[in-house]
C-alpha positions in Angstrom: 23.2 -0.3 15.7 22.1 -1.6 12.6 22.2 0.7 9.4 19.5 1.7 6.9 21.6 -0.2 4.5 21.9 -3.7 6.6 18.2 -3.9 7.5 17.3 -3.2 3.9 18.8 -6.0 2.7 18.0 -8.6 5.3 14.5 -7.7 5.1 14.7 -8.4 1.1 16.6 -11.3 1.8 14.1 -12.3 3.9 11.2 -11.8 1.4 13.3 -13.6 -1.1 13.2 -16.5 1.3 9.9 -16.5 1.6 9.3 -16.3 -2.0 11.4 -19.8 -2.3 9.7 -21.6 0.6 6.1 -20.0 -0.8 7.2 -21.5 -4.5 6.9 -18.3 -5.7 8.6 -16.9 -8.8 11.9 -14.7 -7.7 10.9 -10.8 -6.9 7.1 -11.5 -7.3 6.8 -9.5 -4.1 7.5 -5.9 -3.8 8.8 -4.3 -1.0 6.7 -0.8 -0.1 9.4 1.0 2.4 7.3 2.6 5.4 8.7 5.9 6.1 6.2 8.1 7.8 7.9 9.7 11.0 11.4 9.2 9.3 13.7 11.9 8.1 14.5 12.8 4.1 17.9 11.6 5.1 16.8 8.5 5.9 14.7 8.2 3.0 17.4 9.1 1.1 19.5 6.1 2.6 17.4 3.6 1.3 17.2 5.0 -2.5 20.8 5.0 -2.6 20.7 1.4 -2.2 17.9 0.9 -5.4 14.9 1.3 -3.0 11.7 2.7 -5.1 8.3 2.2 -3.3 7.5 4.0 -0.4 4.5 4.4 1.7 3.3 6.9 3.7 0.0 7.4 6.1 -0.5 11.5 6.8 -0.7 13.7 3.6 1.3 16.5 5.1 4.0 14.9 6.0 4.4 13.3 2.9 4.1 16.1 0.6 6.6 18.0 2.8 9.5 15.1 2.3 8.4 13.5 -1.1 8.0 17.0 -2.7 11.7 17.4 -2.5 12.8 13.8 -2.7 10.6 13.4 -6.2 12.8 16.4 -7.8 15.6 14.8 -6.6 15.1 11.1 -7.7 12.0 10.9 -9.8 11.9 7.4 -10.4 10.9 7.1 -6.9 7.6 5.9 -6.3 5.2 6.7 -3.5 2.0 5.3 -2.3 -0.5 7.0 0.2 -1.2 3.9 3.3 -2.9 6.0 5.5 -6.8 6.8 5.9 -7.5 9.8 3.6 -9.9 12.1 4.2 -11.3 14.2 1.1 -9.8 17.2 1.8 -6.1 16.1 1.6 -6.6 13.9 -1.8 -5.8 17.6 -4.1 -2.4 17.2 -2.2 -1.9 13.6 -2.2 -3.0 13.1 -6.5 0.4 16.0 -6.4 2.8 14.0 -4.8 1.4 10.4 -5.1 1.8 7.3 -7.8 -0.9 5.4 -5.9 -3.8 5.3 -3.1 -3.7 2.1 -1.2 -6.4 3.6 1.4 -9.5 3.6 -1.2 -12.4 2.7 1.5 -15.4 4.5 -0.3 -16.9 5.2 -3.3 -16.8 9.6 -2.4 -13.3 8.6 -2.1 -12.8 7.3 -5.8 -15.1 10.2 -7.2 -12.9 12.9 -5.1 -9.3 11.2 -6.6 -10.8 10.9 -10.1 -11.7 14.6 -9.9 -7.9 16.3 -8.7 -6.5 13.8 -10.7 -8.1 14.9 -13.7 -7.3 18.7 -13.0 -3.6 17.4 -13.1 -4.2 15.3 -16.1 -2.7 12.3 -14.2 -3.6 8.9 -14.1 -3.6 7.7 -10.3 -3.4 4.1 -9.0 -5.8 2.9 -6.1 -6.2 -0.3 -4.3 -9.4 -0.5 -2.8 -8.8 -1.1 1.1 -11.1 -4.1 3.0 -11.7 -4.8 6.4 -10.6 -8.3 7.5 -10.3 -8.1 10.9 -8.5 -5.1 12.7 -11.2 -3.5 14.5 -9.5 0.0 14.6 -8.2 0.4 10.9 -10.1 1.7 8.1 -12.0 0.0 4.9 -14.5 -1.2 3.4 -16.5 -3.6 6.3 -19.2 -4.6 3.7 -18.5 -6.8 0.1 -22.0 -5.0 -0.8 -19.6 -1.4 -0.8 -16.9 -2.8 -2.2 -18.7 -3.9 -5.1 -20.4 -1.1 -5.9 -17.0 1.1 -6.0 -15.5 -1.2 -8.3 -18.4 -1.7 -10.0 -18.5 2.5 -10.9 -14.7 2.1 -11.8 -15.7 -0.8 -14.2 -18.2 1.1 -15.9 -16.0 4.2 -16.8 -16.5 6.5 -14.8 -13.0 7.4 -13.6 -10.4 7.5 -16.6 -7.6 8.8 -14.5 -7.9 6.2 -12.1 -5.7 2.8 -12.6 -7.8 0.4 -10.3 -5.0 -2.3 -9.5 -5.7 -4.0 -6.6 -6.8 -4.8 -2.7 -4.8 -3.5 0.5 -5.8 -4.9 4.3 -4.3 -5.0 7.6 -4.6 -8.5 9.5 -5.3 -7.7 13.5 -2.9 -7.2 15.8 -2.4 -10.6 17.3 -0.3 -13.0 18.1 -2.6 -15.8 17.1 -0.9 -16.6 12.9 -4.7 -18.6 12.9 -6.4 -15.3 13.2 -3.1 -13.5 10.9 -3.8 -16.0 8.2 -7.2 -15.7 7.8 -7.4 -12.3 7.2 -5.1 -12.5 4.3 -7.5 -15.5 2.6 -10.1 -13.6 3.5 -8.7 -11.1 1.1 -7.5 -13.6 -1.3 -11.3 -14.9 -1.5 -12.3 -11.3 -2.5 -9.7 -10.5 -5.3 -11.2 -13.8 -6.9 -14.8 -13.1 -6.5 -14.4 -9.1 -7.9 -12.3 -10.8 -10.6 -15.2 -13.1 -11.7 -17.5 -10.3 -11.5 -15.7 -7.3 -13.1 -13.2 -8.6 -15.3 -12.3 -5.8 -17.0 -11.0 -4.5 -13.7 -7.4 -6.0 -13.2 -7.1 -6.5 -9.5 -3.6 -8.3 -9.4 -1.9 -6.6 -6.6 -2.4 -7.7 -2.8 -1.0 -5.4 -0.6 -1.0 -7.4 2.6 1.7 -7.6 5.3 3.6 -5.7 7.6 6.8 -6.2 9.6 5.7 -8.5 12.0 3.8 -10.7 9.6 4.8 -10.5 5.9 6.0 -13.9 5.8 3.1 -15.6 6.4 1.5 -12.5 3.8 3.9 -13.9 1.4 2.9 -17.4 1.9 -0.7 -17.0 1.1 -0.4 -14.5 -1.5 0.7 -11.0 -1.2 2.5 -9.2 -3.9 3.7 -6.4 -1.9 4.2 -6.1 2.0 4.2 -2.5 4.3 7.6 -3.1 6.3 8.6 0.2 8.1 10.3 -0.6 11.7 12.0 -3.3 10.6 13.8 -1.0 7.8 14.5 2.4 9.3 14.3 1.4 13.2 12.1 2.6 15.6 9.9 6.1 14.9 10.4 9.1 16.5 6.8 10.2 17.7 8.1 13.2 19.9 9.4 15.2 16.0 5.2 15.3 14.9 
């Protein structure tokens, strides 16, 4: 079996690749480690070998492992992926660097509030719909706007707005992959035009089965889990 350690560094080979063959500039994509159902252990196996980002989808879980881990290493970064409902953002503004799952404007009032008790200044990407029917996001531009609009007019000094997160569908079809990460692309550049005092720069777009292609039309950061730490143990929730 593969270790931690070997499928670490193929997938960042691998990104690197893509980076060349994209003509992208060397380590213009980050690589956001998806641990959720995976142990401290094997958290702690990939910051031995200089991994940073992490991302994880349930609150709980997170705040049980990171908690620890942050004392431990607190360069380490970690960003919330999963759908957040209002009542677990107190918890995740504790542990968390950044929100990837911003899908409504409650949402952003909710983070700007803990995050101001903590005197801490959160980062959000504001999450869109582009074609997996069972995710979360934004499914209208009309919301989107408006929730980066109330960011751009001040109303939420402890929150870093920095960019857009999606997940393409589940398909086979790259057509169908690809479009969903334009679709995005089209987006950043339209809220750019319209609230440029709002720097949306990241794209958070890609996961293990399709980050090359995310890399190829854009993404500065891909979600790659499996493909790092192996196959996740449901049974241990």
């Amino acid at each position: 079996m593969s270790t931690i350690k070997e499928n670490l560094n193929t997938v960042l080979s691998q990104i690197r690749e893509a980076e060349t063959l994209s003509n992208r500039k060397k380590n213009s994509v980050r690589l956001l480690a998806v641990s959720k159902f995976h142990e401290i252990s094997e958290i702690e196996q990939a910051i031995l070998q200089g991994q940073i980002y992490f991302g994880e989808n349930r609150v709980q879980e997170a705040y049980t492992k990171f908690t620890e881990l942050t004392k431990k290493y607190p360069d380490i970064k970690l960003h919330i992926i999963g759908q957040l409902q209002t009542n677990k953002v107190k918890k995740a503004c504790e542990i968390a660097t950044c929100i990837e799952s911003v899908d409504r404007l409650e949402l952003i009032k909710e983070i700007e509030k803990r995050a101001s008790q903590l005197n801490k200044t959160i980062e959000i990407y504001f999450e869109y719909h582009t074609g997996e029917e069972s995710k979360s996001g934004f499914t209208s531009y009309e919301d989107l706007q408006e929730a980066v609009k109330y960011c751009a007019e001040g109303n939420c000094p402890h929150i870093n707005p920095c960019g857009l997160m999606t997940m393409a569908p589940f398909t086979q079809d790259t057509d169908l992959i690809r479009e969903s990460f334009r679709t995005l692309v089209k987006v950043q550049k339209q809220l750019s035009t319209e609230f440029p005092n709002v720097l949306l720069n990241e794209l958070s777009m890609g996961m293990s089965g399709d980050y090359k292609i995310a890399i190829q039309e854009g993404s500065t950061q891909v979600r790659v889990g499996t493909a790092i730490f192996g196959e996740r143990n449901y049974n241990k929730q």
